[in-house]
N, C-alpha and C positions, 0 to 999 in steps of 0.2 A: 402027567397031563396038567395038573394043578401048579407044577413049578413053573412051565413054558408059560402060562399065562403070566404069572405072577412079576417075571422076567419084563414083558412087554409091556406091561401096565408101570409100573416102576420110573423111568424116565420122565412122564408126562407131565406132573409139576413141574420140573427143571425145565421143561421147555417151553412152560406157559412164564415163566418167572422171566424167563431171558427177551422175549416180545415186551413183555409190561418193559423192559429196564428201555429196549430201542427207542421205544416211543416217548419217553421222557425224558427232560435234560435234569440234572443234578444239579443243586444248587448248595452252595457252603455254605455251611450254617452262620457265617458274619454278615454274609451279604444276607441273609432270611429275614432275618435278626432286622438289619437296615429296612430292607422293603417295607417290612409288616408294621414298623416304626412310623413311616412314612405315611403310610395308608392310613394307620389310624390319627396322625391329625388332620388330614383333609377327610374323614368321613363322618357327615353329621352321627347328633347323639342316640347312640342303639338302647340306649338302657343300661348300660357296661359299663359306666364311668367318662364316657367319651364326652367329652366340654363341647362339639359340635359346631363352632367358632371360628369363622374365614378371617384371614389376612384382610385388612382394610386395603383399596386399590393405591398406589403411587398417586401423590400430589402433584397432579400436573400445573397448577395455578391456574389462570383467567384469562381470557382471552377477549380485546375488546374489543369486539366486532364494530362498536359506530369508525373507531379510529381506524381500522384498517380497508372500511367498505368509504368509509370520506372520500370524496373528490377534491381533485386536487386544483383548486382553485388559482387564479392570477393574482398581481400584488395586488391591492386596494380592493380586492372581491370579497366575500363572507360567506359560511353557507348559514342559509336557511329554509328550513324544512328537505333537506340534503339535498339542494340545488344549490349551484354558484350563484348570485346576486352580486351587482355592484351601485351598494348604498346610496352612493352620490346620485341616482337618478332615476333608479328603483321607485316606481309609486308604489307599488304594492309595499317596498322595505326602504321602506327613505329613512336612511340614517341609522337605521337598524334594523333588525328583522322582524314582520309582521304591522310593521307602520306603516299605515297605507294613506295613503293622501285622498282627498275628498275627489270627486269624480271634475270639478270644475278646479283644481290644483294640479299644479305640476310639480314633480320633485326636482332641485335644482342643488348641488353641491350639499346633500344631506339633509336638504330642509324642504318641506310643501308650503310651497309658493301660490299666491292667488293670481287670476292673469291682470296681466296689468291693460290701461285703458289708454289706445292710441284711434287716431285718425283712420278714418275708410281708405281702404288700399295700403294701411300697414301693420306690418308687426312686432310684438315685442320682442328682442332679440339679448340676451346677454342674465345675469343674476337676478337673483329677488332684488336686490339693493341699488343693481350697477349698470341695469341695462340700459336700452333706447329703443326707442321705434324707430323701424326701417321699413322703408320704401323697397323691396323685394325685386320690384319689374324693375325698377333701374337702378338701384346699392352696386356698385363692383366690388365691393365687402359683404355682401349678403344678396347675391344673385342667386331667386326665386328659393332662396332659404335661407337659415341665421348658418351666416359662419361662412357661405362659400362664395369665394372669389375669383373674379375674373380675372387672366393674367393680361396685363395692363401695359406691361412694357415689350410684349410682342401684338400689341395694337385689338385686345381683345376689349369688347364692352360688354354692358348689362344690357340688354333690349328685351323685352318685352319679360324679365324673367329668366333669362338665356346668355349664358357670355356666349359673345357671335364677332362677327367683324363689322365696322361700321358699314354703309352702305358708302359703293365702290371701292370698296377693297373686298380680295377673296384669298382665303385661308388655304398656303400652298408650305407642307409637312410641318404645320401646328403655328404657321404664323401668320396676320394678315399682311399682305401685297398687296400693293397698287401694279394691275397688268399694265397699267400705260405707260409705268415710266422704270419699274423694277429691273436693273439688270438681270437680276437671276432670275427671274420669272419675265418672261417679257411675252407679252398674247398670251401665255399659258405657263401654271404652273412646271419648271424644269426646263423651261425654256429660257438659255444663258445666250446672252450676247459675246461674241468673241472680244479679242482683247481690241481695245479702241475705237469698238462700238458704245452705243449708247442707244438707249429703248427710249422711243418716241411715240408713243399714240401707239403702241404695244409691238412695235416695229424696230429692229435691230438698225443703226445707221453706223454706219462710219464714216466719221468727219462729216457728218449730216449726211450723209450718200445714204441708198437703200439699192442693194445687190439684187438685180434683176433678172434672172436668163444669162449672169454670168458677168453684168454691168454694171457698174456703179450709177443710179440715176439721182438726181433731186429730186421727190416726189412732190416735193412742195410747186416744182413749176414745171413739169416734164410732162407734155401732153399726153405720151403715150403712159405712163406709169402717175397718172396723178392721185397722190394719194396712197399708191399702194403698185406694186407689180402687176401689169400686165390690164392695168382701169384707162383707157384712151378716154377723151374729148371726144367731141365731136370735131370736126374740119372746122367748122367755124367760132369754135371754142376755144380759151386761154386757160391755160391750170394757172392758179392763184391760192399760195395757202393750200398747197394740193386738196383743191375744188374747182372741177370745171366752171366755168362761167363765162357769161357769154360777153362780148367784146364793148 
């Protein structure tokens, strides 16, 4: 009875030794060796000789943020206080940055300028050194400000402050006409005379003629069209200078 036990019990180690081995992987003693190496100079000092001492980080160098966050300014600009500025008339940075001109100064090609002293109804127009005063409401070099111009050779003027068209003429796509005698505008802007007409008192003629209901009239003497298609006289009336008048 005492061997049958003995028999059964006997194995038991062996089969607890075989689980412990599944559950663990084995590791060769060079690579141990390596690990344990390893760990112990990344592990601060225990008391055991361990120096406890990091690798200092990789030198990245500097980075300089004003130069990369800078605006990118136009030629003749500056920055300051990291706005674009353009010195030349900057009161706040005339001439350079944080120079500011006096409240009664104006900045003009880098310099604060004082104003200068012209007549009622004008203004100073041009450098600290090299200006003039200008008549504003009527300058076509400085209409109703310094510097801007009337265009002159399509019949524009200064009035009042304003390039306009002189009075009787009217402005037909950016230039002034005369409606009374304009071929290409004739009574109304876009209104073109045919070939060998000619605009009279805003009226298209040919060979003096004026086309009536399909007629050639003279308006100048034609009682029924005096003046214009389809204007009679009276019976006892003459056209003259197409104007009715009486005998």
């Amino acid at each position: 009875m005492l061997s049958t036990a003995r028999t059964w019990l006997t194995p038991l180690p062996l089969l607890c030794m075989l689980a412990c081995v599944q559950n663990h992987t084995m590791v060769p003693d060079d690579q141990t060796d390596g690990a344990a190496a390893s760990q112990s100079d990344l592990s601060p000092d225990n008391g055991e000789g361990d120096s406890g001492v990091y690798p200092p980080p990789p030198d990245l160098g500097t980075v300089d943020l004003t130069a990369d966050l800078a605006p990118d300014c136009g030629p003749e600009f500056i920055i300051c206080n990291g706005s674009c500025v353009f010195p030349k008339t900057d009161n706040n940075n005339c001439g350079g940055c944080d120079v500011v001109c006096d409240s009664f100064e104006y900045c003009d090609d880098g310099e604060c300028c004082g104003p200068q002293s012209c007549s009622a109804g004008v203004i100073w127009c041009g450098g600290c050194n090299d200006g003039f005063c200008a008549d504003i409401q009527s300058d076509n070099a400085n209409c109703g400000g310094c510097g801007i111009t009337c265009d002159t050779k399509n019949g524009f003027s200064c009035t009042a402050g304003t390039c306009a068209c002189p009075k009787a003429m009217t402005m037909c796509s950016g230039i002034c006409v005369d409606l009374e005698t304009d071929f290409a505008n004739c009574g109304s802007c876009g209104n073109s005379c045919g070939g060998g007409d000619t605009c009279e008192g805003t009226l298209c003629l040919h060979m003096g003629l004026l086309s009536c209901n399909g007629t050639l009239v003279d308006i100048q003497t034609d009682e029924s069209h005096c003046g214009g298609c389809n204007i009679p006289c009276d019976p006892n009336e003459l056209c003259k200078e197409a104007i009715c008048t009486a005998p």
